[in-house]
TORDONU-713788 format. One record per residue: residue number from 1; residue in one letter; chain; x, y, z of N, C-alpha, C in turn. Coordinates in nm, 3 decimals. Atoms other than C-alpha are relative to their C-alpha. Last residue first. Layout:
<pts>
<pt nr="NUM" rest="A" kette="A" n_east="X" n_north="Y" n_up="Z" ca_east="X" ca_north="Y" ca_up="Z" c_east="X" c_north="Y" c_up="Z"/>
...
</pts>
This chain:
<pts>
<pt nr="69" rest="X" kette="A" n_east="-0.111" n_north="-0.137" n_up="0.066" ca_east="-0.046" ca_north="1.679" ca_up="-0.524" c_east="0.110" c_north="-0.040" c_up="0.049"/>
<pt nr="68" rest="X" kette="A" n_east="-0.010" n_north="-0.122" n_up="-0.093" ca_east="-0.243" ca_north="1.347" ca_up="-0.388" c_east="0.123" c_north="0.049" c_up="-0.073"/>
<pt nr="67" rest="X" kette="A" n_east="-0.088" n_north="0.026" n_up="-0.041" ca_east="-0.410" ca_north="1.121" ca_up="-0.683" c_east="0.027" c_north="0.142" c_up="0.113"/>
<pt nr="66" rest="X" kette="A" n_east="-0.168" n_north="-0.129" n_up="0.053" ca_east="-0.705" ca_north="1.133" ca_up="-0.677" c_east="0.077" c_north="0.002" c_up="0.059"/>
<pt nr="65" rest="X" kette="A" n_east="-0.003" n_north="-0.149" n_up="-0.087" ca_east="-0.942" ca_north="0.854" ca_up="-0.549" c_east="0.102" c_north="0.050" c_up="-0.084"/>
<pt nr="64" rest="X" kette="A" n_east="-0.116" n_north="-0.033" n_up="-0.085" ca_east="-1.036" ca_north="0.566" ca_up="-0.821" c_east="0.008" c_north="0.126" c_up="0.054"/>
<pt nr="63" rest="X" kette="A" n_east="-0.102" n_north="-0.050" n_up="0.082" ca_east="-1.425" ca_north="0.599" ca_up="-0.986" c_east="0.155" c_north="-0.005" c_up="0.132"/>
<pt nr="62" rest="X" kette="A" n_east="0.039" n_north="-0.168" n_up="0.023" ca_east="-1.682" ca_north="0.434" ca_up="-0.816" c_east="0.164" c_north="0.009" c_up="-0.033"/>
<pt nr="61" rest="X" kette="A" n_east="0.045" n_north="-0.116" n_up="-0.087" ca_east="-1.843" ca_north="0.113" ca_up="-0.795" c_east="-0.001" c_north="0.113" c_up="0.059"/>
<pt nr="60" rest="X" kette="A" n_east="0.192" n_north="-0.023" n_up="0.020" ca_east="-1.778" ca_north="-0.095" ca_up="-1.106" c_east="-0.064" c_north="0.103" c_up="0.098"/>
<pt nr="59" rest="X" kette="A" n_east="-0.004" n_north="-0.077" n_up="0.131" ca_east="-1.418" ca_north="-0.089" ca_up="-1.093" c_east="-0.141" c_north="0.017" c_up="-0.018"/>
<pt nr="58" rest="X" kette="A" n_east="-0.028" n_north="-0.135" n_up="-0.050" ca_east="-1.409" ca_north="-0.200" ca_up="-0.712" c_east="-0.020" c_north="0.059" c_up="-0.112"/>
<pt nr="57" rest="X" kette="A" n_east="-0.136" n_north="-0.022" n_up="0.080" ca_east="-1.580" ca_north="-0.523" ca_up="-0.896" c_east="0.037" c_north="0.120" c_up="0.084"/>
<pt nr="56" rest="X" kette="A" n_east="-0.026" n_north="-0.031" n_up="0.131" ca_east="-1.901" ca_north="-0.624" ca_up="-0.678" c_east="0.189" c_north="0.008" c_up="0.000"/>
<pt nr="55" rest="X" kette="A" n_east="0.116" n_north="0.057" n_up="0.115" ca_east="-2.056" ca_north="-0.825" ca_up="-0.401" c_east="0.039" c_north="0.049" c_up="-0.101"/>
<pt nr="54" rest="X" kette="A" n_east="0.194" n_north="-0.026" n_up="0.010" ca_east="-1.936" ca_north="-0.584" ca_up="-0.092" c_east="-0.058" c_north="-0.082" c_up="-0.117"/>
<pt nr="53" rest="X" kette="A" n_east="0.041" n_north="-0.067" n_up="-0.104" ca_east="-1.582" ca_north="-0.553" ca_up="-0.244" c_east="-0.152" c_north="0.021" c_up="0.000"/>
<pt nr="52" rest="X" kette="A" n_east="0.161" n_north="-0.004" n_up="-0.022" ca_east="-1.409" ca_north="-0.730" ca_up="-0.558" c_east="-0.010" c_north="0.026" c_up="0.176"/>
<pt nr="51" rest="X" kette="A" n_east="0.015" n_north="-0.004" n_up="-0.135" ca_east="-1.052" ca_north="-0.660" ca_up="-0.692" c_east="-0.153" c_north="0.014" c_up="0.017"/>
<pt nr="50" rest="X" kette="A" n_east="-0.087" n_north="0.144" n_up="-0.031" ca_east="-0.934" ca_north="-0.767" ca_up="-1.045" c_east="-0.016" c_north="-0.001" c_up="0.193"/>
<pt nr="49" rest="X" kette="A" n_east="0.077" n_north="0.097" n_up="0.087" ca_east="-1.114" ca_north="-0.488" ca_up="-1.226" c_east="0.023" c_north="-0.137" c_up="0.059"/>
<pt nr="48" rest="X" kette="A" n_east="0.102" n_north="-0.011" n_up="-0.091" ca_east="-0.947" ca_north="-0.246" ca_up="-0.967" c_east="-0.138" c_north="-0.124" c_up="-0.102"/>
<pt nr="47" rest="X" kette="A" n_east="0.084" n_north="-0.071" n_up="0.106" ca_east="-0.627" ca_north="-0.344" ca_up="-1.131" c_east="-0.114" c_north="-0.020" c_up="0.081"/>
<pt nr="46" rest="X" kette="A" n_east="0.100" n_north="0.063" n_up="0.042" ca_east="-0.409" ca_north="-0.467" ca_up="-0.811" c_east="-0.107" c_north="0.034" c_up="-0.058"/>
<pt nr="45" rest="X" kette="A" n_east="0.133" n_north="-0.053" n_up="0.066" ca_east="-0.111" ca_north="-0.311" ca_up="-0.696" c_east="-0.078" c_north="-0.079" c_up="-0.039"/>
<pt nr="44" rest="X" kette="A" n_east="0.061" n_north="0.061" n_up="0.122" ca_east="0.138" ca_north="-0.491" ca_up="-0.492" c_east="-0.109" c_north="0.058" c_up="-0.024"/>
<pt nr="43" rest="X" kette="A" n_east="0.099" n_north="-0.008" n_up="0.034" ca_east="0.370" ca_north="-0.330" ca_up="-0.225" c_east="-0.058" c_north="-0.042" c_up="-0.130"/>
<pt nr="42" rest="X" kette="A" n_east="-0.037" n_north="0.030" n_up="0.132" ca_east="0.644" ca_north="-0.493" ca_up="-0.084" c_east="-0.140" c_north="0.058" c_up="-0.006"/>
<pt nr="41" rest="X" kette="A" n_east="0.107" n_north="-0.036" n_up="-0.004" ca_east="0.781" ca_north="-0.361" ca_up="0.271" c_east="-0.037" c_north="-0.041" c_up="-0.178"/>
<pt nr="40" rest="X" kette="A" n_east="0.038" n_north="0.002" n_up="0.136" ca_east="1.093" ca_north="-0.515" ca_up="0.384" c_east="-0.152" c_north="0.064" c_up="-0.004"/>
<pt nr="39" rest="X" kette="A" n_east="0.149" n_north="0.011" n_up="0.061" ca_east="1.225" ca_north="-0.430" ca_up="0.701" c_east="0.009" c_north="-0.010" c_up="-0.104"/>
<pt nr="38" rest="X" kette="A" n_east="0.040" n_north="0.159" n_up="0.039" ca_east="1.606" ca_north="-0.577" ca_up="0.802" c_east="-0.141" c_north="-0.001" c_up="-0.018"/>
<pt nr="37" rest="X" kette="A" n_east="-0.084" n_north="0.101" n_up="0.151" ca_east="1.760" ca_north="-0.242" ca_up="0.705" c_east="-0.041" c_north="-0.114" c_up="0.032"/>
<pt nr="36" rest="X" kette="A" n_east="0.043" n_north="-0.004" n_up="0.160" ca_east="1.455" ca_north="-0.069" ca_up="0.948" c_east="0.122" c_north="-0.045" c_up="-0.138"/>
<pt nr="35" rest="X" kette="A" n_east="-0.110" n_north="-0.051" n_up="0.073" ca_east="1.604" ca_north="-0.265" ca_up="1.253" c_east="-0.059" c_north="0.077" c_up="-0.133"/>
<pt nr="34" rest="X" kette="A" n_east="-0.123" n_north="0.062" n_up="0.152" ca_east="1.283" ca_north="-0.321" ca_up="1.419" c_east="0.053" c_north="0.100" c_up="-0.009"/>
<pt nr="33" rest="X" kette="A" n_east="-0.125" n_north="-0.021" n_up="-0.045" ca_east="1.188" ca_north="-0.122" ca_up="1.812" c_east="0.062" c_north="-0.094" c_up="-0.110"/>
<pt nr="32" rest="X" kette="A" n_east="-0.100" n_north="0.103" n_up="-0.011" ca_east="0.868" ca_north="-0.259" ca_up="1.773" c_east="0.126" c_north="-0.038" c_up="0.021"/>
<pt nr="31" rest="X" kette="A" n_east="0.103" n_north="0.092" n_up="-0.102" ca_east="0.629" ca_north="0.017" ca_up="1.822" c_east="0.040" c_north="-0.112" c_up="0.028"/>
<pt nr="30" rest="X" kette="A" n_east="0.116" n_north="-0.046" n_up="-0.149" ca_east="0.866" ca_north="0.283" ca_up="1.700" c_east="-0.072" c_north="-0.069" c_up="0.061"/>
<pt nr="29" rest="X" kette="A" n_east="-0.160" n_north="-0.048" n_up="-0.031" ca_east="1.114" ca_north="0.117" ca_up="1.398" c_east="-0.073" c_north="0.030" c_up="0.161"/>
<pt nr="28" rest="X" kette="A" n_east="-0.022" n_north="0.086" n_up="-0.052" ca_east="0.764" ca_north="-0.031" ca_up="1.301" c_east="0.129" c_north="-0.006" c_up="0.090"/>
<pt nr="27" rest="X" kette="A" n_east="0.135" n_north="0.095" n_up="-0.080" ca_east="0.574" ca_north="0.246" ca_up="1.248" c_east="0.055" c_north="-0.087" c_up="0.066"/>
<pt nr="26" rest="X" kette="A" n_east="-0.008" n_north="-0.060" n_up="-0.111" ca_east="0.867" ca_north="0.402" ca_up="1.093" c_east="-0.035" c_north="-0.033" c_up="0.087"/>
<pt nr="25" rest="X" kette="A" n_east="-0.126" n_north="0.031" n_up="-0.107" ca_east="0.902" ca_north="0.137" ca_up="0.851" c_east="0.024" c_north="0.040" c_up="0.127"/>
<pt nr="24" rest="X" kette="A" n_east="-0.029" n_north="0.185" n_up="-0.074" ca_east="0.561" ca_north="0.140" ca_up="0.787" c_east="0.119" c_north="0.023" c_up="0.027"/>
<pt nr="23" rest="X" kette="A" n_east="0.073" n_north="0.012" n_up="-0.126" ca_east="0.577" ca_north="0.545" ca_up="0.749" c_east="-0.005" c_north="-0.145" c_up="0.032"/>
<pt nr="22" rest="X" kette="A" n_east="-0.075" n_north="-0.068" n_up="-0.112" ca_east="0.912" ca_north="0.542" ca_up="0.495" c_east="-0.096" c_north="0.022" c_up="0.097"/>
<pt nr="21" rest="X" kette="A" n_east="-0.108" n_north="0.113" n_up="-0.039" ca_east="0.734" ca_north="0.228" ca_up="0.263" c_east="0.054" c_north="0.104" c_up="0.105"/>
<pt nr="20" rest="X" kette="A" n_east="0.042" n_north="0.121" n_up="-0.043" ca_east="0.411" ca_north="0.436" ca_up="0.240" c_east="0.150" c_north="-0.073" c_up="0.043"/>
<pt nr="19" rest="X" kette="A" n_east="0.024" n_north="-0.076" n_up="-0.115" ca_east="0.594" ca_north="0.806" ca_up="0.153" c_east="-0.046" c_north="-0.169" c_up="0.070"/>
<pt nr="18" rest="X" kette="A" n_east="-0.130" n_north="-0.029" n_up="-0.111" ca_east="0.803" ca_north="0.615" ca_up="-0.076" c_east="-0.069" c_north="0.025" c_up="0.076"/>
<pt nr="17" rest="X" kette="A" n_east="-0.100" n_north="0.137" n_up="-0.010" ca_east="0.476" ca_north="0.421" ca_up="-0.264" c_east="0.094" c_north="0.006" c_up="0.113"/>
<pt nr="16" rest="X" kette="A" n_east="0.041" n_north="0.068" n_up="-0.120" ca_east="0.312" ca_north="0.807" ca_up="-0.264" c_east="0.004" c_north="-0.134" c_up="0.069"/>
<pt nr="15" rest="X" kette="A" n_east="-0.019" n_north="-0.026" n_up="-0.156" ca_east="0.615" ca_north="0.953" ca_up="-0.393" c_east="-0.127" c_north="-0.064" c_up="0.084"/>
<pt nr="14" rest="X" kette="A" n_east="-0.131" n_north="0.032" n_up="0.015" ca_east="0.578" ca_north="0.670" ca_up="-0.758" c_east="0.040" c_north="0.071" c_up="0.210"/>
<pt nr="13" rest="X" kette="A" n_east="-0.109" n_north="-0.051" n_up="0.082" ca_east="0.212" ca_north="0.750" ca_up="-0.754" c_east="0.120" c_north="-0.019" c_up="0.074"/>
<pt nr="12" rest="X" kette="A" n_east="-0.084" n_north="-0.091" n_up="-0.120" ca_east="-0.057" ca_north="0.534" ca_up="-0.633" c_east="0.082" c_north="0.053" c_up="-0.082"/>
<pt nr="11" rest="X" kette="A" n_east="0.017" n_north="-0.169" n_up="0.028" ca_east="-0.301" ca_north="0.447" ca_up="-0.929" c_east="0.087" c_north="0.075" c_up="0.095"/>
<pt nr="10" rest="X" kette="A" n_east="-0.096" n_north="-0.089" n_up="0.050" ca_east="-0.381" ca_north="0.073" ca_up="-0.898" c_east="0.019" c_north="0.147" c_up="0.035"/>
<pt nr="9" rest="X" kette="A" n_east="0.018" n_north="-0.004" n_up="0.169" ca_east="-0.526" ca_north="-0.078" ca_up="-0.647" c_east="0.075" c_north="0.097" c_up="-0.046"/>
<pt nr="8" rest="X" kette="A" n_east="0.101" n_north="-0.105" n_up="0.025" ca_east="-0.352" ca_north="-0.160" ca_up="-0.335" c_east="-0.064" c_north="-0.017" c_up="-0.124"/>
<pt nr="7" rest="X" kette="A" n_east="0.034" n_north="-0.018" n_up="0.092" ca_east="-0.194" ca_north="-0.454" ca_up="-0.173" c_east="-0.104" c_north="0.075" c_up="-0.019"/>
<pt nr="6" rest="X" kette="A" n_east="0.150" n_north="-0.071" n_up="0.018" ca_east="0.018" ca_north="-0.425" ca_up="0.103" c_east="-0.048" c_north="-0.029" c_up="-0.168"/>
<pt nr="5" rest="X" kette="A" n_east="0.045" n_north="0.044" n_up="0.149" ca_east="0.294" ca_north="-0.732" ca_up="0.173" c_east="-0.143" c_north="0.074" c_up="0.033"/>
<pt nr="4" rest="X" kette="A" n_east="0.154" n_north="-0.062" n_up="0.020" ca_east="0.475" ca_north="-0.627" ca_up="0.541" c_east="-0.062" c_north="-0.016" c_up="-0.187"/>
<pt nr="3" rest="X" kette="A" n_east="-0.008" n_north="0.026" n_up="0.205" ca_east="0.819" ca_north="-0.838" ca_up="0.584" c_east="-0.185" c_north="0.053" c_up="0.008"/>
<pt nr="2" rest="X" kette="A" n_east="0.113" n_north="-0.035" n_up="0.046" ca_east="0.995" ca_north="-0.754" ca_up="0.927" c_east="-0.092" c_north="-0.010" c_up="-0.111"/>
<pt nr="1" rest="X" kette="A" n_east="0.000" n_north="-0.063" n_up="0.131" ca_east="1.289" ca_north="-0.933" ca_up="1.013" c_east="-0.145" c_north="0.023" c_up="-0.042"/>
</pts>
């Protein structure tokens, strides 16, 4: 049973969450030959104020990416 725990910062949008949970599964359906009804995939956001990289805040060092159309 597969159990993948990503954590991003904030700002993904609602299809880019699905599009993430339907390529891990895939990923794993293909290189592992899992059941995708016994993957889990949980993703956890994380305010970029609340994530540090290189010595600083991610909020301090440059503005979140855009979102994709």
């Amino acid at each position: 049973m597969p159990y993948v725990n990503l954590q991003i910062t904030k700002g993904a949008t609602r299809a880019q969450k699905a599009e993430i949970v339907r390529e891990f599964t895939a990923t794993l359906v293909r290189v592992l030959a899992k059941n995708p009804q016994n993957t889990h995939i949980v993703i956890q956001e994380i305010e970029r104020e609340d994530w540090g990289h290189g010595g600083q805040l991610v909020a301090d060092r440059s503005p979140p990416s855009p979102e994709k159309a």
